[in-house]
C-alpha positions, 0 to 999 in steps of 0.5 A, spaced: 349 810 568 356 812 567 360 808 563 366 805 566 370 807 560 368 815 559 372 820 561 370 826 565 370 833 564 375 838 568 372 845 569 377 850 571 375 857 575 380 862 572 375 868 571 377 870 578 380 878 579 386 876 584 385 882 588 389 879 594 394 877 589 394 884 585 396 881 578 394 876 574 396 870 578 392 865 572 397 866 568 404 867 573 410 861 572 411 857 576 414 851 573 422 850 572 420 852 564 415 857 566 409 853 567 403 855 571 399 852 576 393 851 572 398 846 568 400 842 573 392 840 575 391 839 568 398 834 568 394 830 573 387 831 571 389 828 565 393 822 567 388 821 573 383 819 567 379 826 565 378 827 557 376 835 556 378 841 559 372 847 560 376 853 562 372 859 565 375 866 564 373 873 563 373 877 556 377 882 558 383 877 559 381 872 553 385 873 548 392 873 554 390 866 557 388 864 549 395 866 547 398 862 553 394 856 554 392 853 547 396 849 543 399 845 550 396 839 551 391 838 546 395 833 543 392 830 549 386 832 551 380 836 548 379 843 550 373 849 551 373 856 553 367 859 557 367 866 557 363 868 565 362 875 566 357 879 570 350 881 566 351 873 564 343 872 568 337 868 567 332 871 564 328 877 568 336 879 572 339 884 571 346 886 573 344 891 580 348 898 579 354 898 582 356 892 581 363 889 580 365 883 584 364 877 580 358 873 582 362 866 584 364 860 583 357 857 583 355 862 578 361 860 574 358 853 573 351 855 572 355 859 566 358 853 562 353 849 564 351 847 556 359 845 555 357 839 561 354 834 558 359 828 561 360 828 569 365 833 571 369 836 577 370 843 578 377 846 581 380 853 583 385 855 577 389 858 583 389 852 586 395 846 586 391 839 588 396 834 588 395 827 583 391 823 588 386 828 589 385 828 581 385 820 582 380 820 587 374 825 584 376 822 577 375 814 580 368 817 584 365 819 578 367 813 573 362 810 579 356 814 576 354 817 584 351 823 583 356 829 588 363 828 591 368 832 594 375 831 595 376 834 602 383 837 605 385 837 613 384 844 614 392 845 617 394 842 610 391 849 606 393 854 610 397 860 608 403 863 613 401 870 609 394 872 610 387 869 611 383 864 606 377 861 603 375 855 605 368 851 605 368 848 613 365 841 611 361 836 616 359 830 616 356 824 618 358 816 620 358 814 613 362 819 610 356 823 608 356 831 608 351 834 613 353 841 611 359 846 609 360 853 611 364 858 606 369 862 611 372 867 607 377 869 613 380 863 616 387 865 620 392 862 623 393 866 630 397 866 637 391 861 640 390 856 634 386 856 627 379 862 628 375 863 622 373 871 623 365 872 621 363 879 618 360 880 624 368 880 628 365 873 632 372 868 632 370 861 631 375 856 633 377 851 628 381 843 629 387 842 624 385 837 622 378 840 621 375 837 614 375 843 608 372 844 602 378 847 597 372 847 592 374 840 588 368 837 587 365 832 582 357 833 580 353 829 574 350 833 569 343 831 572 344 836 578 346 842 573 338 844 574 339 845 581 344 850 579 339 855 576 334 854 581 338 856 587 342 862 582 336 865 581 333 864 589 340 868 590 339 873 585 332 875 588 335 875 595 342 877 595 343 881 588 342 887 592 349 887 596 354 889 592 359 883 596 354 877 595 357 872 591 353 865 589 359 859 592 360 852 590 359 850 597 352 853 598 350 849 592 351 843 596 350 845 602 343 845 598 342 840 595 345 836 601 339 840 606 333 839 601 334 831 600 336 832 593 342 827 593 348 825 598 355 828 598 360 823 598 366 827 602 373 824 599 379 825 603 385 827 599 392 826 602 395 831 599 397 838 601 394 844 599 399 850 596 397 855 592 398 863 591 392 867 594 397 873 596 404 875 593 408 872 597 405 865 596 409 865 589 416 863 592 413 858 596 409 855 591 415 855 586 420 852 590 414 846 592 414 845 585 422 844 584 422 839 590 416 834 586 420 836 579 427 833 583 423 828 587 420 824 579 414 827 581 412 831 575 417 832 569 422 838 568 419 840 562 411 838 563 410 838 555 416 836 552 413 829 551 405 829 552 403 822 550 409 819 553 409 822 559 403 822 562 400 816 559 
């Protein structure tokens, strides 16, 4: 059982190739002095209470991230690096000729499993969650509960300059996750929210429809699942060059086999961040308003001890 008093990890997905974004949006600025959105969430993740960050990227922008990211908060919390490329298989897989896409979030986290030895949340590197969401998964696995995720109105994670991904969440009374679906094309259109399948079929979704933006809080005990369905996945799905290993097909998984419950945890925060180009200038003038608002400092570094704690 976790103790009360430990600290959980943050494991940050920033391995991603941006292609709707067309450049390295990681590493883009942001903030008033330069500061990405990577480092807002690790601001919040480290007042919310997590004490190391796991960061998963590729070799080829290793020495770029390094050379932007260390030395900012270690001062404050412990740091790691995870390199996630595609021949990084279990035994007996291999990469199918061909393949370029990365092959998922999942993916990712089965990769830094050996750095994960204390409860952990996962996050998108590109995504900006808001400190209550940090606070709320950091609380539930100071509890020692097994799977949790922090859900987000659907109408609250839209953006006006294209379709998204997001993992459509259902639940039971109790709160409990009863399956996610990822939908990797959901728009805004003249009669409402769709979600477009590969096959053109149009399905209607609420606002306020429950979504996964794949901030999510396991317990190392789970990590063996993560190599049981990689593998399932690799002998069924390798083959297709635009498969990928998501994060909610794990917990669906585990919800469907019995393994453990899923607690979904509802944020009140509002999503922002940069799938598309045009995001940024939304992204950086939200960023502004929290500055002006006293809701992060100008600088987020100037004073790192005394600020966030």
């Amino acid at each position: 059982m976790l103790e009360l008093n430990d600290k959980p990890t943050l494991l940050v997905l920033a391995a991603g190739m941006a292609t709707r974004y067309g450049s390295l949006k990681q590493l883009e600025a942001f903030g008033p002095n330069g500061e990405t959105i990577i480092e807002y969430s690790i601001y919040d993740a480290i007042k919310a209470g997590f004490g190391k960050v796991v960061f998963i990227i590729r070799q080829s922008i290793e020495k770029e991230f390094r050379a932007a990211i260390e030395g900012k908060f270690n001062q404050t919390v412990e740091v790691d690096f995870v390199l996630q490329e595609l021949d990084i298989l279990p035994e007996g897989f291999t990469v199918p000729e061909g393949r370029v896409k990365p092959w998922g979030t999942a993916h990712a986290v089965w990769v830094a499993s050996a750095k994960l030895t204390e409860p952990f949340a996962v996050i998108n590197g590109d995504d900006f969650y808001g400190y209550e969401s940090f606070r709320i998964i950091a609380d539930f696995l100071k509890t020692g509960q097994k799977c949790g995720l922090v859900g987000y109105l659907l109408a609250n994670t839209l953006s006006e300059h294209g379709a998204v991904s997001r993992g459509i969440c259902e639940v039971d009374a109790g709160g409990n996750l009863v399956s996610i679906t990822e939908q990797t094309h959901i728009e805004r259109g003249q009669n409402g929210i769709v979600a477009v399948t590969p096959t053109q079929e149009h399905i209607p979704l609420a606002q306020d429809q429950m979504v996964s933006m794949n901030l999510m809080g396991f317990s190392p005990e789970l990590l063996p699942y993560f190599e049981q369905y990689l593998k399932e996945f690799l002998q069924e799905s390798a083959q297709n060059p635009k498969a990928e290993f998501f994060l909610p097909l794990v917990l669906d998984r585990l919800v469907k086999a019995g393994v453990t419950r899923v607690k979904l945890l509802p944020t009140p925060e509002k999503w922002f961040g940069v799938t598309y180009p045009a995001d940024k200038p939304v992204a950086a003038e939200a960023l502004k308003e929290l500055v002006a608002a006293g809701v992060y400092p100008e600088n987020l570094w100037a004073k790192k001890t005394e600020t966030i704690r």
